[in-house]
N, C-alpha and C positions, 0 to 999 in steps of 0.2 A: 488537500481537501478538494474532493470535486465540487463545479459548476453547481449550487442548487436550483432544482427544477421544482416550481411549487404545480403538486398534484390536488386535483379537486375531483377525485374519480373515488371516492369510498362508498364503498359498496355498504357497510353495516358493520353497526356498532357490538359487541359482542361479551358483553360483563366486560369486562378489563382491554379487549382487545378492540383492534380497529383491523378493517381488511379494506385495501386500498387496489384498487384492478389495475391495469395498463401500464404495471410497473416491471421494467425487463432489467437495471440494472441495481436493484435491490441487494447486499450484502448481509450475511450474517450476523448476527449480535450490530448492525448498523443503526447510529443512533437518529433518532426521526425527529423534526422539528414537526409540533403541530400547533396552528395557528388559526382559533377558533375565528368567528365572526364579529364578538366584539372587541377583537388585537390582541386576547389572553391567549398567552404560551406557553405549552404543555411539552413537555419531553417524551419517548418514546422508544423502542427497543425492537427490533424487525426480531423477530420467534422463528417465521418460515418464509421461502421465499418462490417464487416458480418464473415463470417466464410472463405468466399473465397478474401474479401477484403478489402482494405482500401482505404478512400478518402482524401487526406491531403490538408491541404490549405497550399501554400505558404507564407511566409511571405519575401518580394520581388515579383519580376521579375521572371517569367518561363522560359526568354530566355536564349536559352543556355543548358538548359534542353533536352540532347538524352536518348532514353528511350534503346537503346543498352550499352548505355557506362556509365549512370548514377545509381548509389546504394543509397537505403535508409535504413537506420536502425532507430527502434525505440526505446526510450530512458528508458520510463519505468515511466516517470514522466510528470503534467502537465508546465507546464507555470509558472514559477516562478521569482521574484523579488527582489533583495538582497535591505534591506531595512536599513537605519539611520537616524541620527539627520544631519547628515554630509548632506543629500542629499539639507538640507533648501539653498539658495543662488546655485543653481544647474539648469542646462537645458538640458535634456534629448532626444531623439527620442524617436519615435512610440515603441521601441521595449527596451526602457530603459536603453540604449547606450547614455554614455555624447556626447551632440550635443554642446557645450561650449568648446572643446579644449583643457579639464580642465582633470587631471587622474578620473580611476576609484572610483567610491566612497568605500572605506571600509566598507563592509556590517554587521551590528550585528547578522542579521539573513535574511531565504528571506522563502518567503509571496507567496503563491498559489495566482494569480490575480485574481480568480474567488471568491474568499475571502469565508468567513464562513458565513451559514444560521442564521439569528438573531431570535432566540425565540419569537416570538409576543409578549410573556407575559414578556418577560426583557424590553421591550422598555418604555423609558420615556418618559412623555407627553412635548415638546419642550415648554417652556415659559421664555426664555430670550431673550431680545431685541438686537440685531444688528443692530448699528448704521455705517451705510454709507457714511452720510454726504452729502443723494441726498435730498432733500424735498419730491417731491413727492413719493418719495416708505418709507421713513421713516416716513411721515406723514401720507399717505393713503394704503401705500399697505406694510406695516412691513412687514421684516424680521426678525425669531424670530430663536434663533439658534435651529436648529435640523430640521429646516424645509427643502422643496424640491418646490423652485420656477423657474420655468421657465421663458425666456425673449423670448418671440413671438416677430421675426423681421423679415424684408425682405429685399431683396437684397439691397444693394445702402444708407443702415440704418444706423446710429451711436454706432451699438452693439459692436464693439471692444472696442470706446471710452467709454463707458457706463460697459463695464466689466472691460476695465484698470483704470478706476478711480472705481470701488469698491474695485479691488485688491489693492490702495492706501490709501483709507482710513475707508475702514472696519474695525469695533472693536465692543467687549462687550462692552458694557454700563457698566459705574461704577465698569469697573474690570482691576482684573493687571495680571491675568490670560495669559498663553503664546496664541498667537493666531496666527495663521499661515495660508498660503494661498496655495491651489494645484491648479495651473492653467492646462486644458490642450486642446490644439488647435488641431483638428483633422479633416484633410482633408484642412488647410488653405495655403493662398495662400504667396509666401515669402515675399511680401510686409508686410502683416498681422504677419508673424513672427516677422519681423522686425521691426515692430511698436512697436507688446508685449515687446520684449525683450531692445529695446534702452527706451522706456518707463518706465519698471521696474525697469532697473541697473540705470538711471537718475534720479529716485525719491526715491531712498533705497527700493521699495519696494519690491526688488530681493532677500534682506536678510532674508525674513521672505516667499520666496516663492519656491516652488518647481514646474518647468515647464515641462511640457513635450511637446512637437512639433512635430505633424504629419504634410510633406509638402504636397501640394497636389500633388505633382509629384513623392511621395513616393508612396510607394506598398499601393493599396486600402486594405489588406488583416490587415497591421499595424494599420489601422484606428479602426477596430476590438479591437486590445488590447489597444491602447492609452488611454481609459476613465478607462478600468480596472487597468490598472497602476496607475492611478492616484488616483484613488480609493483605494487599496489595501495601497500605501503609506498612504495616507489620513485615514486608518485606523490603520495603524500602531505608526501614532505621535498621534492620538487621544486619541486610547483605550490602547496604551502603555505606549506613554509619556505623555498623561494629557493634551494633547492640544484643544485648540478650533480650527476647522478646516475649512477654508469656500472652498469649491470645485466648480469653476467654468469651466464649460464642452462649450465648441464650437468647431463646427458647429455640434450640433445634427445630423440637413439632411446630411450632410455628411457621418455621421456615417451610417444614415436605407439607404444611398445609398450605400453603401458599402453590407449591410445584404440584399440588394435586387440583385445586382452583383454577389454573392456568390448565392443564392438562382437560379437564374438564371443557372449561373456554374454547378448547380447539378442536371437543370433539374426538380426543383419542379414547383407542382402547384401552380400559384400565384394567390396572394389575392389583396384585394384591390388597384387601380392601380398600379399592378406587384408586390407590394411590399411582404414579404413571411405572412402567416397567422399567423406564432410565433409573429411576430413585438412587439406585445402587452407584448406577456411575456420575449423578450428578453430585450426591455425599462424597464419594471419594474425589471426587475435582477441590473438595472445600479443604476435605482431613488432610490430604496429601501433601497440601501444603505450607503442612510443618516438617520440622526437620531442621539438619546441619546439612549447609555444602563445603566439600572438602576446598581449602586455602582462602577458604571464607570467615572470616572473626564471627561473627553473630549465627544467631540459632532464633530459630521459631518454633515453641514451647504451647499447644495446644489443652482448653481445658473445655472441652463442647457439652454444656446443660442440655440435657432433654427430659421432659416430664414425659413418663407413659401412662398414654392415654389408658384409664382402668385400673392401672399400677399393672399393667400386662408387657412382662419383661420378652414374650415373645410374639410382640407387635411389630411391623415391619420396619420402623423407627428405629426403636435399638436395636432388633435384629441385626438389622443391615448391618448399622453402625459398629455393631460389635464385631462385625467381620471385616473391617475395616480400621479400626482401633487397636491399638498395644494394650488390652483391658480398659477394666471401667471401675469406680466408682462407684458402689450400691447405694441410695440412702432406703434405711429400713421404716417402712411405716410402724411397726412394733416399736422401734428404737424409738420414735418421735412420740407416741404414746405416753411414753415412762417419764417426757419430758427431759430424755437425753438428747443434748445438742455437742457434737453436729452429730446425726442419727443416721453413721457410717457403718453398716455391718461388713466387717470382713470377709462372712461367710458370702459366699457373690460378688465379690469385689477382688480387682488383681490388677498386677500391671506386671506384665509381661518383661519389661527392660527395667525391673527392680533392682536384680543382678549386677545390673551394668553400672551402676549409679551407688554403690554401700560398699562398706568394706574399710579398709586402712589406705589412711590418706584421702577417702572420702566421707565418710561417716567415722565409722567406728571398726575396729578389729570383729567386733563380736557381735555387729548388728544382724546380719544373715542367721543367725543362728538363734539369737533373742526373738527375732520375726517370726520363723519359723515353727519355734516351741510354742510363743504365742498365739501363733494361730492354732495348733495343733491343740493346745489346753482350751481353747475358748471354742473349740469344737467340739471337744468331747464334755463342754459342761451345756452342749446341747444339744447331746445326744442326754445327757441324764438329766434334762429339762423337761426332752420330749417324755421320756420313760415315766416322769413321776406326775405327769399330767395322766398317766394310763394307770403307774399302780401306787401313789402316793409316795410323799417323801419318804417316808417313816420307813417302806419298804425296801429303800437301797439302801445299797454298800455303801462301806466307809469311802470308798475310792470314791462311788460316784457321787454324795454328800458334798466332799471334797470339792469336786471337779463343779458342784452345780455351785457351793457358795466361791468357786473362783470366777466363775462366771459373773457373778452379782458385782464384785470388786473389780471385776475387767472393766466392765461397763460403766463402774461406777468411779473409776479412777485413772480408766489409761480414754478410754470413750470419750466419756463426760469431759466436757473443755468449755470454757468462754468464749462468748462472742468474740472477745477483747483481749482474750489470754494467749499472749506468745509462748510457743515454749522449741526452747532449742532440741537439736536432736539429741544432745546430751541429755537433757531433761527429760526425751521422751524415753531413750534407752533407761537411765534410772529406773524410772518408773516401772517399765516393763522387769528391771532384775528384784524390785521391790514385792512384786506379784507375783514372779515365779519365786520366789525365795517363801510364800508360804505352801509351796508345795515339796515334797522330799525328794533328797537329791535323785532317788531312783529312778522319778518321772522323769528327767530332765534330759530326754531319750536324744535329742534333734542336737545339745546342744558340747562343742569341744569340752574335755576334760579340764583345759588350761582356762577357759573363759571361766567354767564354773568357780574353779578357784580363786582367780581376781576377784568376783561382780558375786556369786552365792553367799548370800547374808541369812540363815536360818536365824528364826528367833528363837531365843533361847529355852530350854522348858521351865 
């Protein structure tokens, strides 16, 4: 650590930010002690830097901030995270301060948040199944550990319930492996905390989780580090202690409204609807890092909530995100209407490394193929959804009849799930052969001859 030199040269306060003149050896992301006039101490993050200056972000409130009577010195170091096993059954703020009440945690060691650059060529190809215990994303939209799936929600949506029941019952398939959960809420609101938290210490799933809590009436500036903390922990039990990790990140919008606030603050040119023109590369610094590294035990398993703003799937939010994502996650406002939970529509929703994660000796023999048809039948009963909204039920075919009242049973039987209801992938494959089994064997176009034979149950005339 260098020499601190306390600077009393601030030029002007600026929403979130501080600009400090006369400053030549200023570093990047270097953290800034600030120390108002009556001894109250404020932390700090240098943004940009020149030879005549520095721009720091607050971390906090500016009030109170006199540019006569307040000093800053800089520290010499970035951002750092005192890191353990002790932190598992823990809850955090934005800034990695226990919000539980609970002492400090005894640190083994601590962790740059902005973590380390992963080699491309160390990365493993993700092919292990996570099991959730939802039907529809275990059956059609797998999670396979090491991946980065998004949940596209919108305001008024069931994504808290839909993240706190994975944080419940997430696990490797057929492993005894440690598996552990980093939740982190950024930008939420205290009822939302308050859900997470009497949720998680009610179900034990506090013991195997590590939380962190940005309020939304906390500093916008904390929302910045919240996902990095939670990440850098999440790297630390992974690629240290051999864990399986599943990192669930909300409210995304929260977060690029926070990077558009700041971006504003400094007076850049803004990009697509205001938002700054990095956006793209500052998301992918977050997504990125999930993943397997090869000769490494542990894996970091990504599930990033964003509500869109509108319910506008091509906002720059998930836009981005989705191009930087192994798929997504749809929840349908239609679905949520009907009072189906969780209100996952397949149609819009994928995960690209599905493939990699099903099959024999990971699911099932015949799950690829059950997924498949499934989606393909629950497709075509809305396309004859759409048609009889134009020319009445009464007017279709038998086939499309068919296909619309399979639709109603999809939804209403592989869909439709409990808040509280586990169900194994076997249970969910059943189901799915229980569904196509009221369709005739002819449709069964997607799926092995041999599979049909095993799992095809017609019922009887």
């Amino acid at each position: 650590m260098k020499f601190e030199i306390d600077y009393k040269t601030i030029d002007r306060v600026a929403g979130p930010l501080v600009v400090v003149k006369k400053v030549g050896n200023a570093g990047y992301n270097e953290i800034v002690k600030i120390r108002l006039g009556n001894g109250e101490i404020k932390l700090g993050q240098v943004l940009e830097t020149s030879d005549q200056y520095a721009v720091v972000q607050v971390f906090g409130q500016t009030g109170g901030i006199n540019i006569d009577t307040t000093s800053v010195s800089f520290l010499g170091e970035t951002f750092k995270i005192g890191v353990s096993e002790n932190m598992l059954g823990r809850i955090f703020d934005g800034q990695g301060k226990p919000r539980d009440g609970n002492a400090v945690v005894s640190s083994e060691e601590k962790k740059d948040i902005n973590g380390e650059p992963i080699n491309p060529a160390s990365r493993a190809m993700p092919a292990d199944f996570i099991e959730t215990g939802i039907s529809t994303i275990d059956g059609l939209i797998t999670l396979v550990r090491g991946q980065k799936l998004p949940i596209f929600s919108s305001s008024g949506m069931p994504h808290n319930q839909l993240a706190a029941q994975v944080t419940r019952q997430a696990k490797v398939k057929n492993s005894s492996e440690n598996f552990a959960v980093v939740f982190a809420g950024i930008g939420i609101t205290y009822d939302d905390a308050r859900y997470f938290i009497n949720d998680f210490t009610k179900t034990g799933a506090l013991k195997r989780t590590v939380a962190f809590i940005n309020l939304a009436d906390d500093s916008s500036i904390e929302r910045i580090l919240t996902p990095r903390l939670a990440l850098t922990t999440a790297e630390y039990l992974a690629y240290e202690k051999g864990m399986h990790v599943l990192v669930i990140l909300t409210d995304m919008t929260n977060y690029c409204e926070s990077l558009r606030e700041i971006a504003s603050a400094r007076e850049e040119v803004p990009g697509r609807r205001g938002y700054p023109g990095y956006m793209y590369t500052d998301l992918a610094s977050l997504y990125e890092r999930a993943g397997m590294i090869k000769g490494r035990k542990g894996s970091i398993t990504q599930l990033d909530i964003l509500t869109m703003p509108g319910d506008d799937v091509t906002h720059p939010i998930p836009d981005l995100t989705g191009y930087i994502t192994e798929g997504q996650i749809y929840l349908s406002r239609d679905l949520h209407k009907k009072d189906i939970y969780p209100p996952i529509n397949p149609i819009g929703s994928l995960s690209r490394l599905k493939n990699n994660g099903i099959g024999n000796g990971k699911t099932r023999e015949d799950h690829g193929n059950v997924a498949d048809q499934l989606y393909g039948a629950y497709a075509r009963s809305q396309e004859a959804k759409n048609l009889s909204s134009i020319v009445g039920v009464d007017a279709l075919g038998d086939i499309d009849k068919m296909y619309l009242k399979f639709g109603e049973q999809f939804e209403a039987k592989f869909i439709r799930q409990g808040n509280y209801e586990e169900r194994s992938i076997e249970r969910t494959l059943e189901i799915g052969w229980e569904l196509l089994s009221e369709l005739p064997e002819d449709q069964l176009t997607r799926i092995k001859k041999d599979y049909i034979a095993k799992y095809y149950k017609p019922k009887k005339a």
